[in-house]
N, C-alpha and C positions, 0 to 999 in steps of 0.2 A: 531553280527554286530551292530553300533551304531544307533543312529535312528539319520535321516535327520532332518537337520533344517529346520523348513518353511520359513526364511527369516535371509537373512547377513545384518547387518547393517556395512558400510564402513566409521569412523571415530566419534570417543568417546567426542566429545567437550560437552558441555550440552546440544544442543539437541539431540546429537546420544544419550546421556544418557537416558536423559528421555524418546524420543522414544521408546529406548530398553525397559525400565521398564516399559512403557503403555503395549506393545506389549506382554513382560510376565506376567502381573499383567489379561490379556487377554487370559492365556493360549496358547500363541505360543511359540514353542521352537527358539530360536535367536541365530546367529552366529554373533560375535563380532569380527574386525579388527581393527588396528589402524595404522597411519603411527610409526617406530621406529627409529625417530631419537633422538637423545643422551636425550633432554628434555624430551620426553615422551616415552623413552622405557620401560617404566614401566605401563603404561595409561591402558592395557588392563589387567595385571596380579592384579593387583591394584582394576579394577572398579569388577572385577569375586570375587576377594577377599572379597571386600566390598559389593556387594550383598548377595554373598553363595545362592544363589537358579538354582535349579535342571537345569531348564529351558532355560538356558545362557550357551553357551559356548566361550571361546576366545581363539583369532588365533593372532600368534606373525609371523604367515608363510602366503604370500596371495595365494599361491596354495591350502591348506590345508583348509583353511578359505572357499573359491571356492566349493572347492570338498564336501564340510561339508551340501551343502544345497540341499534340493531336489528338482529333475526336475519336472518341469521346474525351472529354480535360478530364486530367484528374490535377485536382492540386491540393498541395498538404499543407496545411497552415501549421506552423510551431513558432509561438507567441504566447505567452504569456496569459491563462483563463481569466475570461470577465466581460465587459462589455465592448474591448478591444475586438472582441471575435465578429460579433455583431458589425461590427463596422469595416473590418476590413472583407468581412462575407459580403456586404451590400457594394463594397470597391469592384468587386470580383464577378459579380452576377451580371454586370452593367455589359458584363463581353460574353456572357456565357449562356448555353442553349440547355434547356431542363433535361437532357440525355447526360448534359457534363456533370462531376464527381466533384464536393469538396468534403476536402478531409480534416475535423479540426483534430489538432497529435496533441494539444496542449490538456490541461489535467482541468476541463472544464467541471462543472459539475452537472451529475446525469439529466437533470430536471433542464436545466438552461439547453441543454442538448434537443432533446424533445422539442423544444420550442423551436428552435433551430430549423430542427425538420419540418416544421410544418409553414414554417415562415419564408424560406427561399425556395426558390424556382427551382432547384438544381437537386440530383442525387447526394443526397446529406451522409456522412459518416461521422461520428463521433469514433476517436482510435485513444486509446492509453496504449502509452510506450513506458517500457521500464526496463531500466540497466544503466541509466546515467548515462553520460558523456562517452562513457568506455564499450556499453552497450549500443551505443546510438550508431559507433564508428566499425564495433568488431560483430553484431548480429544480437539487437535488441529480444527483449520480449512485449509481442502487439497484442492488445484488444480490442478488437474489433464489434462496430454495432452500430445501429441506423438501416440504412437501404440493402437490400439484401443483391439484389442485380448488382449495384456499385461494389458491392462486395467481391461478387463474380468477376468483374470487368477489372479488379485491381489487386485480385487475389497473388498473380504469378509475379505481382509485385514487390510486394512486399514478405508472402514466405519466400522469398530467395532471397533477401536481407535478413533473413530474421533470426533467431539463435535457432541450434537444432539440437533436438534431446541426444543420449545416448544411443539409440535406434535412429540417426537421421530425423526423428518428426519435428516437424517443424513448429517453433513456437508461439507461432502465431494463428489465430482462430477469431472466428465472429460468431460469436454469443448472443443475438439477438436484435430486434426491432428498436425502434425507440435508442435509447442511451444506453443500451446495455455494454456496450465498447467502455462507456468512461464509467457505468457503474460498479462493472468486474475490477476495474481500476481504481477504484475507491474502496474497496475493498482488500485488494492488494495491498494500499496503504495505510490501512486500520491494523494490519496484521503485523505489517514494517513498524508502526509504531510502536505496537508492542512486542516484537522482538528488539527492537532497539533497545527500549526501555528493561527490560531483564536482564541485555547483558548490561546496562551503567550499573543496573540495581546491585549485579554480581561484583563486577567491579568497585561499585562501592563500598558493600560488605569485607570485602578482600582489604581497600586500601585502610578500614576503622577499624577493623579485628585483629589485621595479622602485620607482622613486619615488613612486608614482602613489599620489593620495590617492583617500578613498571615493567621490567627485565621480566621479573618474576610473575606476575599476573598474565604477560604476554604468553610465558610460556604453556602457564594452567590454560590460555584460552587458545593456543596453538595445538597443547593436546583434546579438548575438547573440539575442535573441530575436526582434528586424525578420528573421529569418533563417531558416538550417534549426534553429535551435536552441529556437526557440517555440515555448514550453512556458509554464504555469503558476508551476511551480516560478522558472523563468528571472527570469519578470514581476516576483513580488514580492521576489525575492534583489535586484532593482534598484533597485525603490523601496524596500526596507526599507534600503540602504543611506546615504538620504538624510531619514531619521528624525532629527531632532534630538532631542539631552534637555538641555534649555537651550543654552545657550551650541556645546556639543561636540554630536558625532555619538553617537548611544544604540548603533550596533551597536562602541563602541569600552568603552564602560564593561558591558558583558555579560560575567558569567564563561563560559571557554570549557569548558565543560563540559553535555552533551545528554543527556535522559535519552529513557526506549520505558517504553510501555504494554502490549506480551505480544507485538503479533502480529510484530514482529521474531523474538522468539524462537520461537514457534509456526513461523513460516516456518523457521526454523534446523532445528528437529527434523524438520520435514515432509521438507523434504530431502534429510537425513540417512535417515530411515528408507524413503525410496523411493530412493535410490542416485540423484539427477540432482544432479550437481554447480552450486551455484551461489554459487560463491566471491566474484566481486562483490558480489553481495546479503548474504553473512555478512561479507563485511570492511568492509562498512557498519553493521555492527550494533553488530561488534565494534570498532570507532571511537568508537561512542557509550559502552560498556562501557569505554575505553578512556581518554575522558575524564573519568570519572569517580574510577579510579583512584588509591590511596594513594599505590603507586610513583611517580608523576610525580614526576621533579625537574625543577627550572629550570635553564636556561643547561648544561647536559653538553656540550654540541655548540655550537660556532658556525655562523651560518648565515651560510656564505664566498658565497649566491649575492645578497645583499645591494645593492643600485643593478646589476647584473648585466646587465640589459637596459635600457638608454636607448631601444630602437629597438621600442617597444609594440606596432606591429602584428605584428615577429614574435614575441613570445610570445602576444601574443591569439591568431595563428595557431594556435600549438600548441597552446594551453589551450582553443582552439574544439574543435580536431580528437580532442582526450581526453577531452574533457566530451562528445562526439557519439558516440568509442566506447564511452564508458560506460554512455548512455541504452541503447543499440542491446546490447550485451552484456546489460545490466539487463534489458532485456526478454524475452530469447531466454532464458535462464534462465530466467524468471521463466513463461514460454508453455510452456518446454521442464516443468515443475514440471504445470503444468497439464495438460499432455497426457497425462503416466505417470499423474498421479491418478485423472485422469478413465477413462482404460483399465482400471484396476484395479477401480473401483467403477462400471463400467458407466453412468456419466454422458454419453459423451459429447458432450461440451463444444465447441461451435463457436469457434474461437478469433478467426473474423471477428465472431462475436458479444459474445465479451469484448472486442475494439476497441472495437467500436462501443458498448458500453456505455460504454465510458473516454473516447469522444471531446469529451464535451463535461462541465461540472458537477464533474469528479473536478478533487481535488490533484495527478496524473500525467499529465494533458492536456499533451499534446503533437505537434507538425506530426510527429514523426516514424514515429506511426504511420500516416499515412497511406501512407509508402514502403513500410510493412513488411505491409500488407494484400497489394500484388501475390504476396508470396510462401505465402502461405496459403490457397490453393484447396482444396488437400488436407492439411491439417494444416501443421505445423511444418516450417520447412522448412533447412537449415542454410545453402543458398544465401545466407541473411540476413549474416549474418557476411563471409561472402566478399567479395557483392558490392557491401555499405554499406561495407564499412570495406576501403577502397583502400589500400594499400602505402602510399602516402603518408598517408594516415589514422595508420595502423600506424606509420609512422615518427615523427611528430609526436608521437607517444603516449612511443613510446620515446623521444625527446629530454627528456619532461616530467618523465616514469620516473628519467631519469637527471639531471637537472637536482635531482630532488627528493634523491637520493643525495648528491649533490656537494655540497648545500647545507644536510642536515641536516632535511631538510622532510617528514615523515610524507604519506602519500601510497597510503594502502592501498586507494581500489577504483580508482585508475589503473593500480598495479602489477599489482593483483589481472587487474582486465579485460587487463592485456597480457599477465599470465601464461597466460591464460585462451585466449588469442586464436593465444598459438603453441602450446599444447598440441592445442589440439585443429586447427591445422593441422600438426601436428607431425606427420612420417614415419618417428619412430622414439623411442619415451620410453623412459624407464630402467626401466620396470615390468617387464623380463624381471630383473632383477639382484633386482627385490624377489619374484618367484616366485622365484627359486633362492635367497635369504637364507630366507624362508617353509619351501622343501622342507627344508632345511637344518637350519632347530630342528624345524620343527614335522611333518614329513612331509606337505606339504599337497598334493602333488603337482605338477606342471608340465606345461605345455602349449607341446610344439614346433612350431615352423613349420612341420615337413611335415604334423605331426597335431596341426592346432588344438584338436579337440573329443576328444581322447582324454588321460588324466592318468600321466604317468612319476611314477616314483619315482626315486631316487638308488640305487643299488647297493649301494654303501657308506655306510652312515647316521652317518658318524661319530662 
């Protein structure tokens, strides 16, 4: 009799690959599937061929693929989020007994997840994986959520794939009931967004102000990564910018134009529908949306800040200190998102425990959570803000702000994070002018200083 697989992986794209091979390079035996249509009927014959180890087997039949693993099944779906999921989960059940495990790995959205669970027979997981390609093959970082026994039953699974901090901890954790696996993961990528977006922003400001060629920029972002600013993101913004494509540099022949695959916007709505403002993170989104755009025209604006600074360390300065408030902003949103959800749906969420999942293996790895764990003993704390981002931080920020005005430079999550930064140390916003414009059409009431929690009307309804 053959011997059972510990785990089916359901769909061969690069990360089913590399997963599979973390997973045997680990001593687990893997069951491999693939969809068979005309383009990739061959994906699974192919990938067995081109391994040749013991360990792997592949399935062209999804009964057979099914039957191949042992009880309890776990199987990890990595395909593509959407209504795909749904359907290759109803393929999958038709062999499976409600003791067995499915995993979806793909970057669903948390809502469609929920449904999930409640819809098949079987021990549901919703998982986000993050580390690309390179993470998938050398020890991802997983989030985990859905069934919490499923969790139990596949845990010694996957933290021994998984990345591991500087202390051996392992990267990988399950944060909750429900979708909370793909919503900590939507969150991760609200944050990726906008770190991405501050370094172009810096990079931009660098290639319209100063003389300094790609060499030259790599190097400023080579040192800021030696730095507090070491991050992932940083690393390869510096060497991608010393990619030839023959002769010339390849990040100069790339249209400037970015696209997103949902969970940008899934973070936008999540947001919005629980009132935590997190403006950075959307004007990162809406940058991407933004270069896509019919309206663009060329040349409207000259950009007067042009050879501007000859004296490169101080604007590195300043492009350090607004690329630093931006991480640190990006993430206190993005904790701040986490904390309301988690209260709501009785999750719970330890937020030293979403660190430390992110510490190592993720695309958002960065030296500067380790500053921002003192402030989380007890939750969220707003201290972060204050006492990361010094006056002088703040002022840097504002020179860059204004720098990007004078010069015609788009610059939306530097403004954003500054707007962001005096608002909410602000001792006094215009929000009493918009209650009385409100009472005004609509009678919505008002709330006065002497009587916060009690609602006036206007006298006279004009």
């Amino acid at each position: 009799m053959k011997k059972k697989s510990d785990i089916g992986i359901y769909g061969l794209g690069v990360m089913g690959k590399n997963i599979t091979l973390n997973l045997i390079d680990k001593g687990f035996l893997v069951s491999v599937y693939n969809r068979s249509t005309n383009e990739e009927v061959d994906v699974v014959n192919n990938f067995i061929s081109e391994i040749n180890d013991k360990n792997i087997k592949g399935y062209i039949d999804i009964e057979n693929f099914v039957l191949s693993i042992k009880k309890p099944r776990k199987i990890l779906i990595l395909v593509k989020s959407g209504p795909v999921v749904d359907d290759i989960v109803y393929q999958i059940v038709q062999y499976t007994d409600s003791e067995d495990i499915v995993i979806d790995g793909g970057n669903s959205n948390y809502l469609d997840t929920e449904k999930r669970i409640n819809k098949f027979d079987v021990r549901y997981l919703g998982l986000g994986i993050s580390g690309g390609w390179y993470g998938a093959l050398h020890g991802p970082s997983m989030m985990f959520g859905g069934s919490n026994s499923a969790w139990l039953d596949v845990q010694y699974l996957f933290q021994k794939i998984s990345s591991k901090s500087e202390n051996q901890t392992t990267c990988c954790d399950w944060f909750g009931s429900g979708g909370a696996g793909h919503f900590i993961k939507m969150i991760h990528n609200g944050i990726e967004y906008a770190m991405m977006q501050s370094i172009a922003e810096s990079y931009d400001v660098l290639k319209k102000t100063t003389a300094m060629s790609n060499t030259d920029i790599s190097s400023i972002f080579r040192e800021w990564d030696d730095g507090d600013l070491h991050s992932y993101l940083m690393e390869i913004s510096s060497k991608s910018l010393l990619i030839r494509d023959g002769k010339d540099y390849l990040i100069d022949n790339i249209l400037d134009r970015s696209s997103q695959k949902g969970t940008g916007i899934d973070f936008a709505v999540c947001s919005l529908r629980y009132g935590i403002s997190t403006p950075t993170i959307i004007e990162a989104i809406n940058a991407r949306f933004i270069s896509y755009s019919e309206y663009r025209k060329n040349n409207v604006y000259q950009h007067e800040g042009i050879n501007l600074y000859q004296d490169h360390s101080e604007i590195s300065s300043m492009l350090f200190d607004s690329v630093y408030c931006s991480y640190i902003v990006a993430i206190f949103q993005g904790l701040s998102l986490i904390q309301k959800v988690s209260e709501v749906k009785s999750w719970d969420i330890d937020l030293m425990k979403v660190i430390s999942v992110w510490e190592e293996g993720c695309i958002i790895k960065a030296s500067v959570f380790k500053e921002l764990c003192k402030y989380l003993d007890n939750g969220l704390v707003v201290d972060i803000l204050f006492k990361e981002l010094t006056v002088e931080k703040i002022q840097n920020l504002s020179k860059v702000v204004r720098l990007g005005a004078r010069s015609s430079i788009p610059l939306p999550v530097f403004m954003s994070t500054l707007n962001y930064q005096y608002s909410i140390s602000s001792s006094k916003l215009p929000a009493n002018l918009i209650q009385l414009q409100r009472e005004y059409f609509g009678s919505h009431g008002l709330e006065k200083l002497t009587h916060p929690d009690e609602l006036f009307h206007l006298a006279d309804k004009h």
